[in-house]
Structure formats: C-alpha cells, structure tokens
C-alpha positions as CSV (number, residue, x, y, z in Angstrom):
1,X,24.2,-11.1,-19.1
2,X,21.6,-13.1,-20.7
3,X,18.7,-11.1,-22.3
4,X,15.8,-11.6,-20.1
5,X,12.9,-9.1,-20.7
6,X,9.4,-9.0,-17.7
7,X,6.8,-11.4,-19.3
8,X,7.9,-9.7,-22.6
9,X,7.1,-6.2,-21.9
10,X,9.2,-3.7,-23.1
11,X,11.5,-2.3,-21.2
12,X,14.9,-2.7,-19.4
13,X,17.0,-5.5,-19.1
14,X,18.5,-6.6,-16.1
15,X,22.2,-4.6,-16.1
16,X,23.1,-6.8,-12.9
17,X,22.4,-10.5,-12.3
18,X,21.9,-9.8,-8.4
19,X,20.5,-6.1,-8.5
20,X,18.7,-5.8,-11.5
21,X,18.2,-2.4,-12.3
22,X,19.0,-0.5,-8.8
23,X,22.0,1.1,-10.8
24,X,20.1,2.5,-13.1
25,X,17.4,3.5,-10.7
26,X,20.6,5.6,-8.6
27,X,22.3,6.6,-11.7
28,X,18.8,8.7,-12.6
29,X,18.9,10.4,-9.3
30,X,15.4,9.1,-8.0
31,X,12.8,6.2,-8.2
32,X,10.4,8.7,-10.3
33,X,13.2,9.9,-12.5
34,X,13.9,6.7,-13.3
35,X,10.4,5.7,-14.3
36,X,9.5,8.7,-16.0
37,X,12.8,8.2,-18.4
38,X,11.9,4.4,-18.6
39,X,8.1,5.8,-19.8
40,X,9.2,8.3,-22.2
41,X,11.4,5.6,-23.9
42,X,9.3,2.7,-23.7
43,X,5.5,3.7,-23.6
44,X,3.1,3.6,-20.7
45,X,3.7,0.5,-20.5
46,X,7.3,-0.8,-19.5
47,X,9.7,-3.0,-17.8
48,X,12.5,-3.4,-14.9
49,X,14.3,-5.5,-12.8
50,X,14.1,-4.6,-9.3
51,X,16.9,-6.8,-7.7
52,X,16.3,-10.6,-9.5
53,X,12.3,-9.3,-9.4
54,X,10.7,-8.3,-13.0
55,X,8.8,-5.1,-12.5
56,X,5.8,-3.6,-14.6
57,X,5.5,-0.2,-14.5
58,X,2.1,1.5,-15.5
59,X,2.9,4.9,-16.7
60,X,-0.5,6.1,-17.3
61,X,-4.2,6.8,-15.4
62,X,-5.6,4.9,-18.2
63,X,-3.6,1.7,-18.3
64,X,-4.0,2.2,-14.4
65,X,-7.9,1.6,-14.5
66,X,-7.6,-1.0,-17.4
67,X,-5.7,-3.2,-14.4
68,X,-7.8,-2.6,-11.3
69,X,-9.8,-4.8,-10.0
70,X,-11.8,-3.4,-6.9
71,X,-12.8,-6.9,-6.0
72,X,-8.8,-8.2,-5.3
73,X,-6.5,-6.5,-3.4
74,X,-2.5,-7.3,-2.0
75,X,-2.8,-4.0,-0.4
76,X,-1.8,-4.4,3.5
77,X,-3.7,-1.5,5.0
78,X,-7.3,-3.1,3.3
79,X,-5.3,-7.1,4.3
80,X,-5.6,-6.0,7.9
81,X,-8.4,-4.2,8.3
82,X,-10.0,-7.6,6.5
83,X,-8.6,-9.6,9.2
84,X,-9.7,-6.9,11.8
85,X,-13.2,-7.2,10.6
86,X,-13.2,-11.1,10.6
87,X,-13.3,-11.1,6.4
88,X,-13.0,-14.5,5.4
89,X,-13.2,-15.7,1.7
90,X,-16.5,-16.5,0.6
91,X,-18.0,-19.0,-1.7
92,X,-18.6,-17.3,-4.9
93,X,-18.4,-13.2,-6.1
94,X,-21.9,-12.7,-4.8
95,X,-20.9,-13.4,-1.4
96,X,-17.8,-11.4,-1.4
97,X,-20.0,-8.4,-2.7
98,X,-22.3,-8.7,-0.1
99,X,-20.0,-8.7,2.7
100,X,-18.3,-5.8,1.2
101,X,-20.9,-4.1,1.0
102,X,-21.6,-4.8,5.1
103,X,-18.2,-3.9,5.7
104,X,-18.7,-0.2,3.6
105,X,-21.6,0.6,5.4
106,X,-20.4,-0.2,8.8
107,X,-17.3,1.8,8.1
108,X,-19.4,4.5,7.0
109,X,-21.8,4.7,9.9
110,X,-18.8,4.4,12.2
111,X,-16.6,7.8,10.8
112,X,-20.1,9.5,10.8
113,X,-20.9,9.5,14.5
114,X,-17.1,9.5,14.6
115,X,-15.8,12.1,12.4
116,X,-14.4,14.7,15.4
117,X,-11.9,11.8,16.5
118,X,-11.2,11.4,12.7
119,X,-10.7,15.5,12.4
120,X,-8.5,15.5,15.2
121,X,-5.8,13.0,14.4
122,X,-6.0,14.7,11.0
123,X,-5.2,18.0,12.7
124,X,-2.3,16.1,15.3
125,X,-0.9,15.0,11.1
126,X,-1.1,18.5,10.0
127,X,0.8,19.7,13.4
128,X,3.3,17.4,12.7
129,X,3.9,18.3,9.1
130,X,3.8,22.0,9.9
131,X,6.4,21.9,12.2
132,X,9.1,19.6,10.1
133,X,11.8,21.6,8.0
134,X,10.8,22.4,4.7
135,X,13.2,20.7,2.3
136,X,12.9,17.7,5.0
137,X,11.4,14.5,3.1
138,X,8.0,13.7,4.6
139,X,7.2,9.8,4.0
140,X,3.7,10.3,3.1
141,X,2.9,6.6,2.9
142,X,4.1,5.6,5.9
143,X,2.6,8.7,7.5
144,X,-0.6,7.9,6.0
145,X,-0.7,4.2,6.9
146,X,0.1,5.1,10.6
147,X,-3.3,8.0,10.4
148,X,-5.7,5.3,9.0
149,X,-4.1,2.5,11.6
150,X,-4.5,5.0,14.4
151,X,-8.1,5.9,13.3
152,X,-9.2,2.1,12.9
153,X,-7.8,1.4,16.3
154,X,-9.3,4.2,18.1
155,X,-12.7,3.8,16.6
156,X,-12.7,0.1,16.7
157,X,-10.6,-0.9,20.0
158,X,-11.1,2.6,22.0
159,X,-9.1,5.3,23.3
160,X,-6.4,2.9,24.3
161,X,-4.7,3.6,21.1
162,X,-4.0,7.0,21.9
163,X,-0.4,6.8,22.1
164,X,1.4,6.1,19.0
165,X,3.5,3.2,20.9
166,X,0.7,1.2,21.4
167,X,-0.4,1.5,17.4
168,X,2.6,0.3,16.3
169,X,2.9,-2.3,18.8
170,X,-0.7,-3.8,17.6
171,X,0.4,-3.2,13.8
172,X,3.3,-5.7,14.9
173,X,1.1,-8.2,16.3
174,X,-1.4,-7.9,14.1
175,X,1.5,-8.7,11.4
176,X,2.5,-11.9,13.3
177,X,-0.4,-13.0,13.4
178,X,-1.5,-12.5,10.1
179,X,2.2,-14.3,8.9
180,X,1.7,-17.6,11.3
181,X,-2.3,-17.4,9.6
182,X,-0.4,-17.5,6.1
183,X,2.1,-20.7,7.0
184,X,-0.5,-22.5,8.6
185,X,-2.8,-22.4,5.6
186,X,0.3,-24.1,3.4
C-alpha cells in the first residue's frame, strides 16, 4: 500500500485501500481506545483513515479551542434549527453577527417563559435512562439530538409534537428538504 499520510499530519497510514483504518479501530476494542493509543503515540495532534476518508483527530481541549470557530458550523442540530429559523447567509460578518445575535435572544426569551416544558422532557429523558439496564449502552448523542429536536418542535410548532413519531417524522422531512435545498443550489 502506498504511503499516504492526512494532509501530512502524523499519524496512521491507511492499512486497507477500501477501509482505511477500521481494522485497527476493532483490533483496539473501541473507537476511544483507538484514539487514545493513536494520541499517546503521535501527539494531540494525529491522523487516520476512516474507510478511503483522512481523519484529524484533536486529542486535546487546547488544540480543540485553537480550531473553533463559533461563527461556522457543519453541525446538523444548529443546520436545522438555521433553516427552522429562516437563517440565510448574509452579506458580510457583521450581518451574520447580528442575526445571531436575534436568533440568541429569541431562543432565550422563548426557554424562559418556556422552561417547565423544557424541565419536563428533561425529566421524560431521565425516566427513560433510569429504567434501561445498567451495563446497556445509552447512545447519548442520538438521545440528545432527539431532546433538543423535541424541545424546538414543541416550543416552536406546538404541542403537536408530543409524540415521538411525529418528531422523527419532521426530522425526516426537514432532512429532505434541506437535501433537495442543497442540489438545487449546484
């Protein structure tokens, strides 16, 4: 295999052509062993192959902050909510402060003369989590995605987003749209 290293960070090299890495990734037993091995070997900073897909892996809070940037986002929770709210790209930085701004403070003043809804699908979470086995994985992202989806919907569309059926029916939707948005724009 040819020696290909991610935008010449260190790190691993590909040990399949179709799979990258995965081997290694199962051979360590778990997604976290694997990264914390790859860390302790090749700094906070470091490389992988996830399928034909270079990977950079920051190992450390600090090199965490050094990469943030609050004004950009691929994250598909804050993508929808965007689209929910009608965000559209503005002309220059100043604009886009300014409308997120308008966005925070309506957010805010919504969960404040909102927060007993908020509490109780926090507490229907809880219930849940309290009655699943112990040693039973919890998927804490997706069961955090579907508390802030269900709170969005309720307080922005009403109580007709009760039922978890119809959440995940407008997530759906929501992501069809938001797919036939990005091919039209090509």
């Amino acid at each position: 295999m040819a020696n290909r290293r991610a935008s010449g960070i260190p790190g691993l090299n590909p040990t399949d052509d179709k799979d990258g890495n995965l081997q290694d990734i199962v051979d360590r037993g778990s997604l976290h062993d694997f990264l914390r091995s790859l860390h302790e070997e090749y700094g906070s900073v470091a490389s992988f192959w996830f399928g034909g897909r270079p990977v950079v892996s920051l190992g450390s809070v600090r090199q965490l902050q050094q990469h943030i940037n609050p004004n950009h986002t691929t994250d598909s929770f804050e993508t929808m909510l965007k689209s929910l709210l009608g965000y559209r790209s503005g002309t220059g930085p100043s604009e886009s402060v300014v409308r997120k701004k308008s966005y925070e403070n309506a957010i805010d003043h919504t969960l404040k003369h909102n927060f007993l809804l908020v509490q109780k699908l926090v507490d229907e979470l809880v219930s849940k989590w309290s009655g699943l086995p112990s040693d039973q994985h919890t998927p804490l992202c997706s069961h955090l995605l579907g508390l802030a989806l269900k709170s969005v919907t309720q307080l922005g569309l009403g109580e007709r987003f009760q039922e978890d059926a119809r959440v995940i029916g407008f997530r759906r939707n929501h992501d069809v749209v938001q797919s036939a948005r990005r091919y039209s724009d090509l």
